[in-house]
C-alpha positions as CSV (number, residue, x, y, z in Angstrom):
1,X,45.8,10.4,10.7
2,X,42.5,11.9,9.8
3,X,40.9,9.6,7.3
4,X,39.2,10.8,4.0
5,X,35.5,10.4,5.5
6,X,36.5,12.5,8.7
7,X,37.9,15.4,6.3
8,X,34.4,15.5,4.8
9,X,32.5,15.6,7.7
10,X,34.0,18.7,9.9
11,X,34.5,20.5,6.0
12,X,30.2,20.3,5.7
13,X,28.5,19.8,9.3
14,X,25.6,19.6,7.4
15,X,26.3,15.6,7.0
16,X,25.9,15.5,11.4
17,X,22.1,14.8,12.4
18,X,20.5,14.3,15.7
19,X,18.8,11.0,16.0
20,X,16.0,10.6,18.8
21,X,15.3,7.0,19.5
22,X,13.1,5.7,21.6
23,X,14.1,3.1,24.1
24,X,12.4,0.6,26.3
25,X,13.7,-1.9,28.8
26,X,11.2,-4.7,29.8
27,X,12.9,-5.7,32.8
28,X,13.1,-2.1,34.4
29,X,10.5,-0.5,36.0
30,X,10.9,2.9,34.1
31,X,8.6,3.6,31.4
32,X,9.4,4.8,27.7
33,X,11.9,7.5,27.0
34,X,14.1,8.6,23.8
35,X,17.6,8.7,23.8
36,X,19.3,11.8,22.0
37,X,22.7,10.3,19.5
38,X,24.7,12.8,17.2
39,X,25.5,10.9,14.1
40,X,27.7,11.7,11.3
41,X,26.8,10.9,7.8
42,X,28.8,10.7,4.9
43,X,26.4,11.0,2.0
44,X,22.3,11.5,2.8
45,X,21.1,10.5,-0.3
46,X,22.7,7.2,0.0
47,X,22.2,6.5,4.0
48,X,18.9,4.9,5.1
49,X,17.3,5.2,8.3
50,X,18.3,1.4,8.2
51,X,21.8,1.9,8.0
52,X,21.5,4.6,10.5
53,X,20.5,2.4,13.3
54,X,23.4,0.3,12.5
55,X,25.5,2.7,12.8
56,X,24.4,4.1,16.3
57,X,24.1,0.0,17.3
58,X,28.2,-0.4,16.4
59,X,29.4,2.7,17.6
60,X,27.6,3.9,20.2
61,X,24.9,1.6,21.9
62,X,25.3,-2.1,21.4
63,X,22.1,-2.6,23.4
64,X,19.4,-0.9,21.2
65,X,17.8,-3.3,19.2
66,X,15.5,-3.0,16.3
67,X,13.8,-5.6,13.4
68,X,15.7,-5.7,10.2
69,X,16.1,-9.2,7.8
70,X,16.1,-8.5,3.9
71,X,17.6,-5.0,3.3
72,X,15.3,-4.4,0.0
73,X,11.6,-3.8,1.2
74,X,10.4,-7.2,0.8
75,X,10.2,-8.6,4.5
76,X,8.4,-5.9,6.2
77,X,10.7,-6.1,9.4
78,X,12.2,-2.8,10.0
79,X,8.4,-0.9,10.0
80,X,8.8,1.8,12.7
81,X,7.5,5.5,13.1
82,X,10.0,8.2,11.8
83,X,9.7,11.7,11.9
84,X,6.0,11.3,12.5
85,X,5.2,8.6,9.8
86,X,5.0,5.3,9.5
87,X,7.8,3.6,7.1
88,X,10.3,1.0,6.1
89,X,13.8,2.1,7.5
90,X,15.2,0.1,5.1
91,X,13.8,2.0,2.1
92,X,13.8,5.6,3.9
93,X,16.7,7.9,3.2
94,X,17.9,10.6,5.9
95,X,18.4,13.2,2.4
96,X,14.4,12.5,2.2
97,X,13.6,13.3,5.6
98,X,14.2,17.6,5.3
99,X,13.3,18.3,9.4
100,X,16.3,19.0,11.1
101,X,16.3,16.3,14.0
102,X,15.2,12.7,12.9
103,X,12.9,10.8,15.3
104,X,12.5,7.1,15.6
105,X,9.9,5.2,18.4
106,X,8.2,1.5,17.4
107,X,4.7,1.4,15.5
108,X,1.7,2.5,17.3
109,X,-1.1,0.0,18.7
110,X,1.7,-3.0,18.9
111,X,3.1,-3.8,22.6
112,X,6.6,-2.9,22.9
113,X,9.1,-5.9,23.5
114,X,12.0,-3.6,23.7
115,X,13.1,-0.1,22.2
116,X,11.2,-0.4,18.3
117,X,10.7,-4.3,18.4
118,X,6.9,-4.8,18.3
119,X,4.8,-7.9,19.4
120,X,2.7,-8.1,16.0
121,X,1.4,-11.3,17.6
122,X,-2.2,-8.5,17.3
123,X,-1.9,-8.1,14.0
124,X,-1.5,-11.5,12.8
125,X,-4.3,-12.9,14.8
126,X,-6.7,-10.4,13.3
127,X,-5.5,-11.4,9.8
128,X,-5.9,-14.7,10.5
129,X,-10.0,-13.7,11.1
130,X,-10.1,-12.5,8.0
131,X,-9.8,-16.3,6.5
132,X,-6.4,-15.2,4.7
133,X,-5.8,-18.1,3.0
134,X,-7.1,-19.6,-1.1
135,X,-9.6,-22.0,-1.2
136,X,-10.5,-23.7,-4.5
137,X,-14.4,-23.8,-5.8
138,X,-13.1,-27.0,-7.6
139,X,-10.3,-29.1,-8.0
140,X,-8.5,-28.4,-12.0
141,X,-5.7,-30.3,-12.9
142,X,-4.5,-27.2,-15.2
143,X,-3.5,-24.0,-13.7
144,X,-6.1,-21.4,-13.7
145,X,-5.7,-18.9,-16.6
146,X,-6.1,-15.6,-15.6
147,X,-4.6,-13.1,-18.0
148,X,-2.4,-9.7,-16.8
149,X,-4.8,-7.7,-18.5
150,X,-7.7,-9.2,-17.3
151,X,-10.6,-7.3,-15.1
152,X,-10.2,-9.4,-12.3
153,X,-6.6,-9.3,-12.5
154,X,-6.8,-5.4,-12.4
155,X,-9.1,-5.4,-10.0
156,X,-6.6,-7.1,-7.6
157,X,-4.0,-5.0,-9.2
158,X,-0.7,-4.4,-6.6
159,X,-3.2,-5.6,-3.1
160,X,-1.5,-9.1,-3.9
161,X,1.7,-7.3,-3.0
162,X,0.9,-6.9,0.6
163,X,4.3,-7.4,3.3
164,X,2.6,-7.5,6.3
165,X,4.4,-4.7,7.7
166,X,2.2,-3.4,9.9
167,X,2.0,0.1,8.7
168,X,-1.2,1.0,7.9
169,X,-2.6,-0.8,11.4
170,X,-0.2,1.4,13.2
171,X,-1.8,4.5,11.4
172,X,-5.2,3.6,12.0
173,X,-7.0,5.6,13.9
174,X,-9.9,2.7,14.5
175,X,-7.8,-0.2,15.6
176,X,-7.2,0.8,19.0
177,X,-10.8,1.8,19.5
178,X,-12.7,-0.9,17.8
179,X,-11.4,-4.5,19.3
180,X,-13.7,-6.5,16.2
181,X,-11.8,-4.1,13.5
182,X,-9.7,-6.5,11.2
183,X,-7.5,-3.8,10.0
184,X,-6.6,-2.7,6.8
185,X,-4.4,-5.0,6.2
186,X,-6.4,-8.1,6.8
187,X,-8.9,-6.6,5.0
188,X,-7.1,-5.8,2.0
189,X,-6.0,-9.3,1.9
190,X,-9.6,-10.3,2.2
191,X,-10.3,-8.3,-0.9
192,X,-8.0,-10.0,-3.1
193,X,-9.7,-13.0,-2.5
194,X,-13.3,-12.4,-2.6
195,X,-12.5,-10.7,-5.8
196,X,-10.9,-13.8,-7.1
197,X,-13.0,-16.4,-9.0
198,X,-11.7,-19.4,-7.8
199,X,-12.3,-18.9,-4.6
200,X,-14.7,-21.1,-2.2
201,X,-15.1,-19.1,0.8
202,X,-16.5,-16.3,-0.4
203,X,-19.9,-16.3,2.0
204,X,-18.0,-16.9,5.5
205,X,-15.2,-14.5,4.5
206,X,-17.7,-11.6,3.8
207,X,-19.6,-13.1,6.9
208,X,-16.0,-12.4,8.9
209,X,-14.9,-9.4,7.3
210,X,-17.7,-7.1,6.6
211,X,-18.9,-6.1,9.7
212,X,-15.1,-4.3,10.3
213,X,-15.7,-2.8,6.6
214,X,-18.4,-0.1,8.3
215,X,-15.6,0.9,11.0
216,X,-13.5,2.5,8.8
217,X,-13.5,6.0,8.5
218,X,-12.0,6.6,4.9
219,X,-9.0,8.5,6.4
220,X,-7.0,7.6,4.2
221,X,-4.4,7.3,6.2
222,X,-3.6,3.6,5.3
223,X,-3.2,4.4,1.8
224,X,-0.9,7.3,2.2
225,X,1.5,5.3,4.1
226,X,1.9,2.0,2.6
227,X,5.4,1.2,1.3
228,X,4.4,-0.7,-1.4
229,X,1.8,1.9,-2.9
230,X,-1.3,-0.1,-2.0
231,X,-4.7,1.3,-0.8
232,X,-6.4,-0.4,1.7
233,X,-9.0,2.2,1.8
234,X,-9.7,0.7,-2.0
235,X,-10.0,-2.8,-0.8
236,X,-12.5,-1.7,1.7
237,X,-14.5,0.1,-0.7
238,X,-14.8,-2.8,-2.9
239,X,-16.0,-5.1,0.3
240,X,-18.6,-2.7,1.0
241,X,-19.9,-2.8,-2.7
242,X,-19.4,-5.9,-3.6
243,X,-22.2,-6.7,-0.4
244,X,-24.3,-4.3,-1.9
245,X,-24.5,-5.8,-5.1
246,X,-25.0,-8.9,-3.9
247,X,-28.1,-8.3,-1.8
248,X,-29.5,-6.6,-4.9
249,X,-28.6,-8.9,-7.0
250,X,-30.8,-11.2,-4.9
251,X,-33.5,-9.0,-4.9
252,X,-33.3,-9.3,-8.7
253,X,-33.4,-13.3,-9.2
254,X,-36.9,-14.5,-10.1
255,X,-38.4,-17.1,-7.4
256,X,-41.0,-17.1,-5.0
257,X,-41.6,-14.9,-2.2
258,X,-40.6,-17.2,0.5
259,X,-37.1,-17.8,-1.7
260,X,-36.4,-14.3,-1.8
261,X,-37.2,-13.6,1.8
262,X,-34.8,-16.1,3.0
263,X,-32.7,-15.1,0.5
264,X,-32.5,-11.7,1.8
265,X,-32.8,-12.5,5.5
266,X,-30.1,-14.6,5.3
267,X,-27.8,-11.8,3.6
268,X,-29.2,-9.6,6.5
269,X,-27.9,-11.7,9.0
270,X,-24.8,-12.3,7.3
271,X,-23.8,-9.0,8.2
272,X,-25.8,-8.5,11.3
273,X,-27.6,-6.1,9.9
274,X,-25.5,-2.8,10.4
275,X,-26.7,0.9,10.3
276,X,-26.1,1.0,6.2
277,X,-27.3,-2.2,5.7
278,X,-30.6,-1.6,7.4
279,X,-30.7,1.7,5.3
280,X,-30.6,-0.7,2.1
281,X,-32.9,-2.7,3.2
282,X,-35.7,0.0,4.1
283,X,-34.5,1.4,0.3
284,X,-35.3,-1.8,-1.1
285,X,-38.8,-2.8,0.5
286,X,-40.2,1.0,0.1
287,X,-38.6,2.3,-3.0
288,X,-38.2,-0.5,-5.1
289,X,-35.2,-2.3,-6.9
290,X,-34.8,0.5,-9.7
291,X,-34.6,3.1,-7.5
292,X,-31.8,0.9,-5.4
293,X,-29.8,0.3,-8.2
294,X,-29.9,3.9,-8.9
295,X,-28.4,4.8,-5.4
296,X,-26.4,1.8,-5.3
297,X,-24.6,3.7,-8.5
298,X,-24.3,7.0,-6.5
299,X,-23.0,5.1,-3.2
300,X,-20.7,2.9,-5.5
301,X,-19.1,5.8,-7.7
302,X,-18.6,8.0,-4.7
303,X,-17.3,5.1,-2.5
304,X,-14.7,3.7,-4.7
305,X,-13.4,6.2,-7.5
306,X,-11.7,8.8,-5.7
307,X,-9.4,6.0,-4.5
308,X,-8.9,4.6,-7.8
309,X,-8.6,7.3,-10.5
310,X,-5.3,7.5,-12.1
311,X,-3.1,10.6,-11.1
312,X,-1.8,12.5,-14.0
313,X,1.5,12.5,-15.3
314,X,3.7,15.5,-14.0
315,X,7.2,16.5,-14.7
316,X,9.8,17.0,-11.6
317,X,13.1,18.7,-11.4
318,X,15.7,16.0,-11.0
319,X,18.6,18.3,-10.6
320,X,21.6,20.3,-12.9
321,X,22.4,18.3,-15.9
322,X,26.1,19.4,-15.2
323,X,26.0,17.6,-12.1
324,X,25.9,14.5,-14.2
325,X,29.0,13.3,-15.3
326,X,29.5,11.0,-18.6
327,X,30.2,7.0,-17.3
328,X,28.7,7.6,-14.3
329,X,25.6,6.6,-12.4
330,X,24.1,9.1,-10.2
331,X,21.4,8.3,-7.8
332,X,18.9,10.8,-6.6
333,X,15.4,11.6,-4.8
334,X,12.9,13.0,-6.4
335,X,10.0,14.4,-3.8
336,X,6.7,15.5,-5.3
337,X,2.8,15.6,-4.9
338,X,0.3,13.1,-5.7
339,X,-2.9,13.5,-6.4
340,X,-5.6,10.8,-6.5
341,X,-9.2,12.4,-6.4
342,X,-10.0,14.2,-3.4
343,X,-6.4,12.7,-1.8
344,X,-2.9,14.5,-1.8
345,X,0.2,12.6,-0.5
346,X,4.0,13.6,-1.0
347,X,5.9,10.9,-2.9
348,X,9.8,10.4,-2.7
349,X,11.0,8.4,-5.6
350,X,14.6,7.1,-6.7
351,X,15.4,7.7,-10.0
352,X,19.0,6.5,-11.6
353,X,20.4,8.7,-13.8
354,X,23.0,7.6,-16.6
355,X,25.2,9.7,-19.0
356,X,26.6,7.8,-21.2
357,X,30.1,7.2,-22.0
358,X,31.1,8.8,-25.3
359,X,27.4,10.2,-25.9
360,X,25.8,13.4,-25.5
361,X,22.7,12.0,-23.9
362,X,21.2,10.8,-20.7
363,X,19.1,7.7,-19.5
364,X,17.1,7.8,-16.6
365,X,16.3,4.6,-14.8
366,X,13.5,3.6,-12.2
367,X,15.5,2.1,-9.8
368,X,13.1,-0.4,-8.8
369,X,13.7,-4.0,-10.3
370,X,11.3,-5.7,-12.6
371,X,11.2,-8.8,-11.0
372,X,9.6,-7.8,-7.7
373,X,10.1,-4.2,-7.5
374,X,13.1,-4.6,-5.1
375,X,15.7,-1.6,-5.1
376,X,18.4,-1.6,-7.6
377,X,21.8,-0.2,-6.8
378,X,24.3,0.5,-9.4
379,X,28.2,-1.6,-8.5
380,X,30.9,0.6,-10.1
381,X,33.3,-2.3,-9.4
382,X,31.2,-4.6,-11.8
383,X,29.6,-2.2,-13.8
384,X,26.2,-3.6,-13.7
385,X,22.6,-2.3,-12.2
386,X,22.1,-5.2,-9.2
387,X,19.4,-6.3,-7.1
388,X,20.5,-7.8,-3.9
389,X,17.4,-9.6,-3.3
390,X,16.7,-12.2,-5.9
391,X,20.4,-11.9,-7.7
392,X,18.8,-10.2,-10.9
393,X,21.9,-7.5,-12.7
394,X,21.0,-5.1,-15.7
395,X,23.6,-3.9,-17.8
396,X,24.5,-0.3,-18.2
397,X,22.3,0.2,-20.9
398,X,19.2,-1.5,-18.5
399,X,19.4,-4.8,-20.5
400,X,19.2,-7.9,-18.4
401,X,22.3,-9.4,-18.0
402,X,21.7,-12.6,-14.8
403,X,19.2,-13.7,-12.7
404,X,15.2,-13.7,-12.5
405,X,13.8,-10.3,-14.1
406,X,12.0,-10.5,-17.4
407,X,12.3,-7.5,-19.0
408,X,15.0,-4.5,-18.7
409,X,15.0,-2.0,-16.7
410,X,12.0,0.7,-16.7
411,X,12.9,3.8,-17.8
412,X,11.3,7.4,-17.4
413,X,10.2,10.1,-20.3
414,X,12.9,13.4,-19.5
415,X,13.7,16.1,-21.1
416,X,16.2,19.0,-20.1
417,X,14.9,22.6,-20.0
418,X,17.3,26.1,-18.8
419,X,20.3,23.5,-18.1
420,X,17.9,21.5,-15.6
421,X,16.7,17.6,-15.7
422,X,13.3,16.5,-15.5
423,X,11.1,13.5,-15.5
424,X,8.1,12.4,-15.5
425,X,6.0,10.9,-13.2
426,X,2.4,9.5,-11.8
């Protein structure tokens, strides 16, 4: 008896891919190699790379192994290189991935344990350099209050939501070649807390950090590939200005020459003095402060902006509005370029898309909760919007109906145009 799945498959080969995985066995003698598997997939949309593995692991090699722990792109675990990239298989979809054959070997930089499990033993010893952890100024009995809408809290913006995946050090280009290079990830993380008031280790973590700030190319790569949308290449910029202003802002203070020459000598040696710093320097002692401040403007603007002005609003094809039927939730992809500044990446998005039951109108969901931005998948059986990380459900209608998130669902702008859906995004 051919079941209901099988029919499907040999109606559309299209749902068969070729996976190529890379396998390593510590205890042979052979090195690397990939292994070539024929998987069939019942719906791509709805198949991650995650599930993928699984599926090769139960029915056709017991023996490969691979991280995986939460499921919902929270733990970091399952970070490998696919198709080229550096992602979460938990959170990538095979209907994303639009090359024929998908490929899958373990993040670059990391030694290999076996097939795609990593030592990140590397990784976490350079963010432990980086001083990674809050230290108070002073001791309050009340909580600090530090407003959403505050600079400093948009300054920090999504860094704080750093996984430690290991992403961005894999695509790195500098880590392998520069031993003393924190990363971007240790870096970023050192960001959010020199930018942080209440901090009392401001001095010995830019003493730690900045040195590794001038080894970074501005590649961008980092920032292109992190899962949770954050640019390291950001935090870095801000390091390397927020050093600037500080030695001119000591240049500024009104004491006596030997005050400000220690002052400044002991900035100097703070960050061993590199190639930029000495430029400052020079600046400083022939050109004078005003003419400083003026370049430090230019260095500053050109440093920092590109990687932090807001990409426009855009509107992208969803799909047919006919494909939609009424009391039924639909979830689909949405692939489309962003541009921030001088940098263009290609985006995939989720979007859930609702016609309502006895209504001649849509809804169109992000399908990321608003607890913690964990993936939302809709449960025909119970009829609610749930998040299987922190146990938070929306209703149909995006209201909250159990669990931690504060506020419904997000939903995006849409209109329909020629018969076709679209939304729109950043």
């Amino acid at each position: 008896m051919i079941s209901k799945e099988e029919q499907i498959l040999n109606k559309d080969p299209g749902n068969k891919k070729i996976v190529k995985v890379f396998r390593y066995d510590p205890t042979g003698t052979a090195e690397g190699h990939f292994d070539r598997f024929e998987v069939n997939i019942h719906d791509q949309n709805l198949t991650t790379i995650l599930d993928l593995l699984l599926k090769i692991q139960k029915e056709q090699d017991p023996s490969l192994s691979f991280r995986y722990a939460c499921r919902v792109s929270m733990c970091g675990s399952c970070a490998m290189v696919i198709n080229g990239r550096e992602r979460l298989a938990c959170k990538t979809v095979v209907g994303s991935l639009k090359d024929k054959e998908i490929t899958i070997r373990p993040l670059n930089h990391f030694p290999v344990i076996k097939d795609l499990v990593v030592d990140m033993e590397p990784f976490f010893k350079k963010y432990k350099d980086a001083i990674p952890f809050f230290e108070p100024a002073k001791q309050d009995l009340e909580p600090a209050r530090i407003p959403p809408h505050s600079k400093e809290r948009q300054d920090i913006g999504l860094s704080t939501e750093c996984i430690a995946c290991g992403c961005c050090v894999s695509s790195c280009t500098m880590v392998h070649s520069h031993e003393s290079y924190c990363g971007p990830a240790a870096l970023n993380r050192a960001f959010t807390l020199l930018a942080d008031s209440r901090d009392a280790l401001k001095e010995k973590r830019m003493a730690c950090v900045l040195d590794g700030c001038y080894l970074c190319r501005t590649e961008f790569n980092c920032t292109e590939l992190c899962p949770k949308q954050i640019s390291p290449t950001r935090a870095i910029k801000y390091i390397q200005r927020k050093a600037l202003s500080d030695i001119l802002g000591h240049s500024r203070k009104k004491s006596s020459p030997i005050e400000t020459e220690a002052k400044e000598q002991k900035a100097l040696e703070m960050v061993q003095e590199p190639l930029r710093r000495r430029f400052l320097k020079h600046v400083l002692y022939t050109l004078g402060t005003g003419t400083a401040f003026a370049l430090a403007g230019v260095l500053a603007v050109a440093g920092i902006s590109p990687a932090t002005r807001k990409s426009k609003t855009q509107w992208i094809r969803v799909g047919n509005v006919n494909e939609f039927k009424q009391a039924k939730v639909s979830t689909v992809n949405v692939r489309y370029r962003v541009k921030e500044g001088f940098y263009e990446t290609m985006k995939t998005t989720s979007v859930l898309v609702v016609h309502r039951p006895n209504e001649n109108r849509m809804t169109v969901y992000n399908s990321r909760c608003t607890h913690l931005g964990c993936t939302v998948r809709w449960d025909e059986g119970k009829q609610l919007f749930l998040c299987a990380c922190h146990g938070g459900a929306f209703n149909l209608d995006g209201s909250v109906k159990a669990g931690p998130p504060s506020r419904p669902l997000d939903r995006y702008a849409f209109k329909v145009k020629n018969d076709s859906l679209f939304v729109e995004v950043v």
